[in-house]
C-alpha positions as CSV (number, residue, x, y, z in Angstrom):
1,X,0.0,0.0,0.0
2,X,1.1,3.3,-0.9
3,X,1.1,6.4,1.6
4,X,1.5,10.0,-0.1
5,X,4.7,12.5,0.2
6,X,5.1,15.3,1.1
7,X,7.5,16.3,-1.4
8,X,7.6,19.9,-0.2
9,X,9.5,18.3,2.9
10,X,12.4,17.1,1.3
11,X,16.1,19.2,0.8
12,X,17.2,19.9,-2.3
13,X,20.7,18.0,-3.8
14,X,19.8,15.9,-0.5
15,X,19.7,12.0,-1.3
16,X,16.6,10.9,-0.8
17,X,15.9,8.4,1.6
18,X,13.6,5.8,0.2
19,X,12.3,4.8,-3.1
20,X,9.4,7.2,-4.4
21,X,6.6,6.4,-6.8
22,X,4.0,7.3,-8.6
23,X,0.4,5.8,-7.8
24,X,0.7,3.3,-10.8
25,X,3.8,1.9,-9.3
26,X,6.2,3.6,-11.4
27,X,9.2,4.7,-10.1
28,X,10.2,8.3,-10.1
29,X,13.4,8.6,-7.8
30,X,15.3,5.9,-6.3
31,X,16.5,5.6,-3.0
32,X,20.5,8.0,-2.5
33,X,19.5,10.2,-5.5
34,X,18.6,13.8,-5.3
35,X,16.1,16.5,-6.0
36,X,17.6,18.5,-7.8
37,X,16.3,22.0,-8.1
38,X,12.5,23.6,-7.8
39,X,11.6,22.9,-11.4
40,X,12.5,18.5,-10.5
41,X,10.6,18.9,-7.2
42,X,7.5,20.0,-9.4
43,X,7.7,17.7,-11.9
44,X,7.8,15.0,-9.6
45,X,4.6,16.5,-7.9
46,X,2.7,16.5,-11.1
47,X,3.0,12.9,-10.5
48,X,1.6,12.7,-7.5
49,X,4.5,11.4,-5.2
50,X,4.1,8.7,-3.0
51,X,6.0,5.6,-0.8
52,X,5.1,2.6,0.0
53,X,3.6,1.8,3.5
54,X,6.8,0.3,4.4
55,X,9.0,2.2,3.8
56,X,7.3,4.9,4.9
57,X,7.3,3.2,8.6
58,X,11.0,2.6,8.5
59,X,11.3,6.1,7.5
60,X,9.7,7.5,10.4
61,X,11.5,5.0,12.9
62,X,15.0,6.0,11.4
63,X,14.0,9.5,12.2
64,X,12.5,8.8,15.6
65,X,15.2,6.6,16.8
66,X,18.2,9.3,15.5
67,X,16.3,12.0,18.0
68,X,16.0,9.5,21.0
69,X,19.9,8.9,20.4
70,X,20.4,12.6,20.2
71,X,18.8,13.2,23.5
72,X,20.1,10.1,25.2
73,X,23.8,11.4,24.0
74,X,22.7,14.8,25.8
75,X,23.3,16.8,22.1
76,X,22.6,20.5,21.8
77,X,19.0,21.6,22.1
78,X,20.3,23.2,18.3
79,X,21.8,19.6,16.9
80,X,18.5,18.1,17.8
81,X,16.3,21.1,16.3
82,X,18.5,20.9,13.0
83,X,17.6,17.0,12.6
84,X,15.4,16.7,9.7
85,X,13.3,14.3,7.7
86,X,16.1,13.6,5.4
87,X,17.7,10.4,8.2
88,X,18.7,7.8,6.2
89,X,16.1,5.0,6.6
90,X,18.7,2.1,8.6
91,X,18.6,-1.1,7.4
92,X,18.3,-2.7,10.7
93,X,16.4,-5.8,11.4
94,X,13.4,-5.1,12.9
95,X,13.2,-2.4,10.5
96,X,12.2,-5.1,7.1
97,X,9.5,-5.4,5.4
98,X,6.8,-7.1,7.9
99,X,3.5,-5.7,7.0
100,X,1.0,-8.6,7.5
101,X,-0.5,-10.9,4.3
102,X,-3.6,-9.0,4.4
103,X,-1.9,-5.8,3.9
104,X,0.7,-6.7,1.6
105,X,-0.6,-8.6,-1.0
106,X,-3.2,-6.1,-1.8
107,X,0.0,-3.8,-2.1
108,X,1.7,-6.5,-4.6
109,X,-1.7,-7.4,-6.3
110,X,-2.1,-3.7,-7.2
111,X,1.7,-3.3,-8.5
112,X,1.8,-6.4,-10.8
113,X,-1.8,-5.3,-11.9
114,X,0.0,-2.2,-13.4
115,X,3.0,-4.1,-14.8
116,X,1.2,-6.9,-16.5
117,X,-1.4,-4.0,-18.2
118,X,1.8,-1.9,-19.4
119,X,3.2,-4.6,-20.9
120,X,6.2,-3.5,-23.5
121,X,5.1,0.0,-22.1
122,X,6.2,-0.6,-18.7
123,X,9.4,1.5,-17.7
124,X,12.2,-0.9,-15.1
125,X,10.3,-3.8,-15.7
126,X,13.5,-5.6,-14.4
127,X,13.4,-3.3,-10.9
128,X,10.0,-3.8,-10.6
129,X,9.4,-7.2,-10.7
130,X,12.3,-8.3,-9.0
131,X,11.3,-6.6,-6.3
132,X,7.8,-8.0,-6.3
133,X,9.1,-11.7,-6.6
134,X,11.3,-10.7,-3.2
135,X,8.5,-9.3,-1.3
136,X,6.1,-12.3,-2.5
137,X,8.8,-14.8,-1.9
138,X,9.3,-13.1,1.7
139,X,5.6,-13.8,2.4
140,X,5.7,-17.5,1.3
141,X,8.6,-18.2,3.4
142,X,7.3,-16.7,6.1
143,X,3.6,-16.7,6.2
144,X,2.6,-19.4,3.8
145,X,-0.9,-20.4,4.8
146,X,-1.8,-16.5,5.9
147,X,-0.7,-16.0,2.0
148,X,-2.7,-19.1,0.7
149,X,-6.0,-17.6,2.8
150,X,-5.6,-14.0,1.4
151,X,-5.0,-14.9,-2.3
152,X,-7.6,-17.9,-2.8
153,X,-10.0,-14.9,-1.1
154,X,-8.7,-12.9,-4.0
155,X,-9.6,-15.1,-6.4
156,X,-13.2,-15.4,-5.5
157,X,-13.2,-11.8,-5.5
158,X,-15.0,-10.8,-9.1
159,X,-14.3,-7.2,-8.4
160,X,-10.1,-8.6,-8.6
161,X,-8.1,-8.2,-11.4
162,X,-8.1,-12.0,-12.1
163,X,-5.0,-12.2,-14.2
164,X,-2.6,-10.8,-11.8
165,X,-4.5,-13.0,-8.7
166,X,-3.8,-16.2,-11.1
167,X,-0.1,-15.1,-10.9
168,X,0.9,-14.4,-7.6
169,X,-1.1,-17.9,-6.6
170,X,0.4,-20.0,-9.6
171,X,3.7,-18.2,-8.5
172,X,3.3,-19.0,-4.6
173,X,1.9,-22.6,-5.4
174,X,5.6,-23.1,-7.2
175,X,7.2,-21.6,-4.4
176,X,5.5,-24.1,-1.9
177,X,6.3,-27.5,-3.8
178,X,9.3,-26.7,-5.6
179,X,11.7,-27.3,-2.6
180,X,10.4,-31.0,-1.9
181,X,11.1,-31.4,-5.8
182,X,14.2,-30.7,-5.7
183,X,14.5,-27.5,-7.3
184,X,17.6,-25.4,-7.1
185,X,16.9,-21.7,-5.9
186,X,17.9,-20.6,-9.9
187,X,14.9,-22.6,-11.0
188,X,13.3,-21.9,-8.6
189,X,13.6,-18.3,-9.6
190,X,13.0,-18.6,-13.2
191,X,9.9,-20.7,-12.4
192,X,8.4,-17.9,-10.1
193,X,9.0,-15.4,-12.9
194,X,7.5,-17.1,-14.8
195,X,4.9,-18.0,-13.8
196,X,4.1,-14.1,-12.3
197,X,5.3,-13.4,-16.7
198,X,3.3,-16.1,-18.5
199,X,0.1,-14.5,-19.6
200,X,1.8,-11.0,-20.0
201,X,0.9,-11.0,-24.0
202,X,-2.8,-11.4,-22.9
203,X,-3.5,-9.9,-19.3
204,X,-6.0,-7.5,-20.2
205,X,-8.1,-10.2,-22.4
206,X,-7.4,-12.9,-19.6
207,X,-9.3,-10.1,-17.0
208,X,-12.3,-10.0,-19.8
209,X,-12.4,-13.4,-20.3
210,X,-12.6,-14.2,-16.7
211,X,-15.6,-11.7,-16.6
212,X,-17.3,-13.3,-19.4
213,X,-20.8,-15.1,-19.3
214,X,-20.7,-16.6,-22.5
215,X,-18.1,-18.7,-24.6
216,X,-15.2,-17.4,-26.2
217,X,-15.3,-16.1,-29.7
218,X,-12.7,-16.8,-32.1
219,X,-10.8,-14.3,-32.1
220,X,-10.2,-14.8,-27.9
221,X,-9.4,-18.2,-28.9
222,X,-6.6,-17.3,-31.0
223,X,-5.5,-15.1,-28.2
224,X,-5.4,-17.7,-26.0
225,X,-3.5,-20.1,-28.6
226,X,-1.1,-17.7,-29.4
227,X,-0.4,-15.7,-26.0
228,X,2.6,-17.9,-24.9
229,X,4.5,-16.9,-28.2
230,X,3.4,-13.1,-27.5
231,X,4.5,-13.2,-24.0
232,X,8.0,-14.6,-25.2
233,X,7.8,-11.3,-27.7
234,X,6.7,-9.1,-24.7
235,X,9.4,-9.8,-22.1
236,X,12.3,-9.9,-24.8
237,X,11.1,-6.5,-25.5
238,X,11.6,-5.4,-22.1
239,X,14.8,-6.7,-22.2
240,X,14.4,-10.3,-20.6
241,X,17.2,-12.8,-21.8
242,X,16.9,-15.4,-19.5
243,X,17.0,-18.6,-21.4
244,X,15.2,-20.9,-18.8
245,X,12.4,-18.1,-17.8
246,X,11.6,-17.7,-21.5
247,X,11.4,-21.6,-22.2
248,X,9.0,-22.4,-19.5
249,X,6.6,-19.0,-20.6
250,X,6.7,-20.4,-24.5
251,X,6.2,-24.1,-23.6
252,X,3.7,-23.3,-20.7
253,X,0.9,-25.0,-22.6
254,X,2.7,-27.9,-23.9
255,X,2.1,-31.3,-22.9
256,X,4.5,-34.5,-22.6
257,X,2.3,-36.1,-24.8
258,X,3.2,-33.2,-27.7
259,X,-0.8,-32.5,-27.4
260,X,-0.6,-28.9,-26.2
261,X,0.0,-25.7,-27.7
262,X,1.3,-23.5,-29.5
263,X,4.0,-25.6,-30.8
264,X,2.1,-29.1,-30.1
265,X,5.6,-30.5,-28.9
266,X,6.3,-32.9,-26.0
267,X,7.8,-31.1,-22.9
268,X,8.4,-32.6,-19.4
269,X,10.6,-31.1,-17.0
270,X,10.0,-30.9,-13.5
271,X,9.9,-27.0,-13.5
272,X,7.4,-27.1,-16.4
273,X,5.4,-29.5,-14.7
274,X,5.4,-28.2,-11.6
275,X,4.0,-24.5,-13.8
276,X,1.7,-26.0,-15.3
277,X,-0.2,-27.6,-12.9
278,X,-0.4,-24.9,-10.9
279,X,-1.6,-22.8,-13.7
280,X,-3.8,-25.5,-14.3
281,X,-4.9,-26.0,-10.3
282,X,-5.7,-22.2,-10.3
283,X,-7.2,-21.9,-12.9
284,X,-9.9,-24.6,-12.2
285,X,-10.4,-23.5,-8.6
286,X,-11.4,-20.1,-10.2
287,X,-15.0,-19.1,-10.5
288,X,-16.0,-17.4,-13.7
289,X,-19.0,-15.9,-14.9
290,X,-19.5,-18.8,-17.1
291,X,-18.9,-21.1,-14.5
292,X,-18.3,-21.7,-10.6
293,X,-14.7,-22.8,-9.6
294,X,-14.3,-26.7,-9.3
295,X,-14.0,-27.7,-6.2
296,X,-10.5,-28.4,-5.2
297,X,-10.5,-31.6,-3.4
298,X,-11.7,-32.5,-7.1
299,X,-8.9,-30.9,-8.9
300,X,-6.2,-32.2,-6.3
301,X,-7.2,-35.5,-7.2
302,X,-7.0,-34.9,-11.3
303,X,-3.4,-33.5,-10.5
304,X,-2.7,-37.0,-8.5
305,X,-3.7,-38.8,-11.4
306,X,-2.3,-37.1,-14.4
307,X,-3.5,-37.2,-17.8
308,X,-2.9,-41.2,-17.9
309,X,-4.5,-41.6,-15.0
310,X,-1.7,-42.8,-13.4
311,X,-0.2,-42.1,-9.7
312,X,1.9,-39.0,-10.5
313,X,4.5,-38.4,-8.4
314,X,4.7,-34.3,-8.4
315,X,1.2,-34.5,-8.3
316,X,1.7,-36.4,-5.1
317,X,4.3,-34.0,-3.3
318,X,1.3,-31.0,-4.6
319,X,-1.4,-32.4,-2.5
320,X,1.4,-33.2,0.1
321,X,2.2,-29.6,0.3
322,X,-0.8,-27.9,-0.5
323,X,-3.9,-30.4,0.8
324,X,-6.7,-31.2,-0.6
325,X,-8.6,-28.1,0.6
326,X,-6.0,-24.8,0.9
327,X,-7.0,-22.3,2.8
328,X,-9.5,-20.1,1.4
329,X,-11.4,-22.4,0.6
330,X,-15.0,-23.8,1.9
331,X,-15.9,-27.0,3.4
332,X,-19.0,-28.4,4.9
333,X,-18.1,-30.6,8.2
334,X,-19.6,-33.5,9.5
335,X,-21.2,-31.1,12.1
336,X,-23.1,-29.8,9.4
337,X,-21.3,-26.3,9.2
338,X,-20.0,-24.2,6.5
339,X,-16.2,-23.4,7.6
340,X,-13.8,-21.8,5.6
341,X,-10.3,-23.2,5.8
342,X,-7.4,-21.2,7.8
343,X,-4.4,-23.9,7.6
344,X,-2.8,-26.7,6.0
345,X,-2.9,-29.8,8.5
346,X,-1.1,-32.3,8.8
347,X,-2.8,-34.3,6.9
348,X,-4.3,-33.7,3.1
349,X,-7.6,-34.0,4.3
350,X,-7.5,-32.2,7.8
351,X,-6.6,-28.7,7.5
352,X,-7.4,-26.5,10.3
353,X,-10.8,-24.7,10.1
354,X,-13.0,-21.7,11.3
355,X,-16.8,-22.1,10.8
356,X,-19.0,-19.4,9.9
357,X,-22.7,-20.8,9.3
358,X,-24.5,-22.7,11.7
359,X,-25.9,-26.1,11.4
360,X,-29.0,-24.9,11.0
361,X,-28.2,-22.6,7.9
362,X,-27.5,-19.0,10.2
363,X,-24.4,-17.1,10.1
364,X,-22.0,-17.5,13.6
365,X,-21.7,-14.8,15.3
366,X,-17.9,-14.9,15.4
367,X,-15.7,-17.6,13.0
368,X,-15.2,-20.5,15.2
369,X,-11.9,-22.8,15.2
370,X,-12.9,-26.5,14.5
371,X,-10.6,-29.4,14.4
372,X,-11.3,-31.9,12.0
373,X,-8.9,-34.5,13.3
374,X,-12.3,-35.2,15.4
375,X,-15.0,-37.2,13.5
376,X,-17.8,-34.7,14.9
377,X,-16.1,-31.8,12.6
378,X,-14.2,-33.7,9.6
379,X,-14.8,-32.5,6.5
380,X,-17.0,-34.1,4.5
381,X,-16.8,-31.9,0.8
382,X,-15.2,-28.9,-0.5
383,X,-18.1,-26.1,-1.2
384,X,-17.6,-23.9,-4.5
385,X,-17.9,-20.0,-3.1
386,X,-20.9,-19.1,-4.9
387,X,-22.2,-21.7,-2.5
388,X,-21.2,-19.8,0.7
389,X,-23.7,-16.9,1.1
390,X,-21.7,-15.7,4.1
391,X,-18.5,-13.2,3.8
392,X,-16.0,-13.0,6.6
393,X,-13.1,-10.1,6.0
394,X,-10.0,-12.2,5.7
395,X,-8.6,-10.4,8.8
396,X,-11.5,-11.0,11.2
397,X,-10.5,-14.6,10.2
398,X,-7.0,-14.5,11.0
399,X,-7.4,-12.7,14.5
400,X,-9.4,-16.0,15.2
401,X,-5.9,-18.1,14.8
């Protein structure tokens, strides 16, 4: 989330000391440069100057802890009235980025929304999306199933931009299983770009499609056909060259059986695997105007499975790491109540719970944890969200953890 600046605060020929932006998400001065004369202040304010939420709190700590050393270290009553806002921000500890999953991914969501949209037009694409990959790569490390809860939310969400939601959760879903498949942290970082890159030749027709009530005309199929191909185009334009990130966007729809598209040949590595079936997971699980999501127990099995039907090993270590019911998701328990799930469990079918209708049909009035190691509250089948009449703010949820 972005906070405004008050530009009018900052010294000329003074380095600025965090990154500034403009609303879009576009940056306008990096962290150590200057401002450097009346005529570069107001150009940046036509722009309408802002930092993220961050930053912005590690700003005023920097500036709040220098005074309290100033006074502690018994300074001059003029030292400490000449300190201004222009502290460098310290980059201590506690001072990282720790804004909670609810907060942040709204923040990321709204960034990558712009980036995917601008597409060849976007200005430090590199910048920008390497620093979106550390911040959401941050979050699944350390607060996987808080991410998990917030983005499948997200993805019910019609009012979303559903094309940048698909990314960050085929992204984090990668993240989560990659490890206990044995990817190395360089594919693991060529899969999460691309998978946050893949539909970047199509995002604003992927957003209309997703809001579309009828089938797709012609014209959006060959979009669809072709968009892997145009998303290679897009990020070499922007000056992408990595081999491995550009392979898995291009052969993103290919099968091993040489059955996919666009190319129709047979592809098979672990990392493209691993892509596609999260593309493929997220993707089912999300509703459309044409058609509710499927219910994810369901896909999760399909993943097991594979195409031949066969035991599938990645799709094993998936439902290992994932479940069969994320959270976000909604179950109906044996009890009879509509819950919405909070945590992973330790087993696939046991994830940790809070419901929010009653037995007999009537909202709670506060989400209540269940545990469905018990028989009285297991969970008996995965709901699709246009079957949950009941809306709980993801936060309320999480302060019942």
């Amino acid at each position: 989330m972005y906070k405004p600046l008050p530009l009018e605060s900052l010294a000329l020929n003074q380095p600025v000391p965090v990154n500034i932006w403009d609303p879009r998400g576009v940056l306008l001065l990096r962290k150590g440069e200057p401002i450097t004369s009346e005529q570069h202040r107001g150009h940046l304010m036509l722009h309408t100057p802002m930092v993220l939420a961050a930053d912005w709190q590690a700003w005023g700590y920097s500036y709040t802890a220098a005074l309290d050393r100033m006074v502690r270290g018994n300074e001059s009553l003029g030292s400490i009235a000449a300190l201004d806002a222009m502290v460098p921000v310290q980059n201590k500890p506690q001072l990282r980025d720790d804004l909670a999953a609810t907060e942040a991914w709204p923040d990321i969501h709204a960034a990558l929304t712009t980036l995917l949209h601008q597409g060849t037009e976007a200005g430090q694409f590199m910048e920008r999306l390497d620093r979106l990959t550390a911040r959401s790569e941050k979050l699944w490390r350390e607060q996987p199933d808080d991410s998990l809860l917030v983005l499948v939310q997200l993805l019910f969400d019609a009012r979303m931009h559903y094309s940048a939601t698909h990314a960050l959760l085929t992204a984090g879903l990668c993240a989560l299983v990659g490890p206990s498949a044995g990817m190395q942290p360089t594919e693991q970082l060529a899969l999460s770009r691309a998978a946050l890159t893949m539909n970047i030749g199509m995002t604003r027709a992927h957003d209309d499609m997703a809001r579309q009530a009828g089938p797709l005309s012609e014209p959006q199929r060959k979009t669809v056909r072709e968009h892997p191909q145009r998303s290679v185009e897009v990020l070499r334009q922007l000056g992408v060259a990595d081999a491995a990130w550009l392979q898995l966007v291009e052969d993103h729809h290919e099968r091993p059986d040489g059955q996919g598209y666009p190319a129709g040949k047979a592809v098979n590595s672990t990392a493209h695997h691993l892509l596609q079936m999260a593309d493929v997971y997220v993707a089912s699980i999300s509703p459309r105007k044409s058609r509710g999501g499927l219910l994810s127990q369901q896909v999760a099995r399909e993943l097991y499975l594979g195409t031949d039907h066969k035991p599938d090993p990645l799709g094993a270590l998936f439902i290992k790491n994932i479940g069969f019911y994320p959270p976000g998701s909604y179950v109906r328990l044996a009890s009879g109540e509509v819950a919405v799930v909070a945590r992973r469990g330790a087993k696939a079918n046991a994830p940790a719970v809070l419901a929010i209708v009653g037995r007999q049909g009537l909202p709670l009035g506060e989400p209540t944890l269940r545990d469905t190691t018990d028989p009285t509250f297991e969970v008996k089948a995965s709901l699709a969200p246009g079957d949950v009449k009941v809306v709980v703010g993801v936060a309320k949820l999480l302060a019942r953890l």
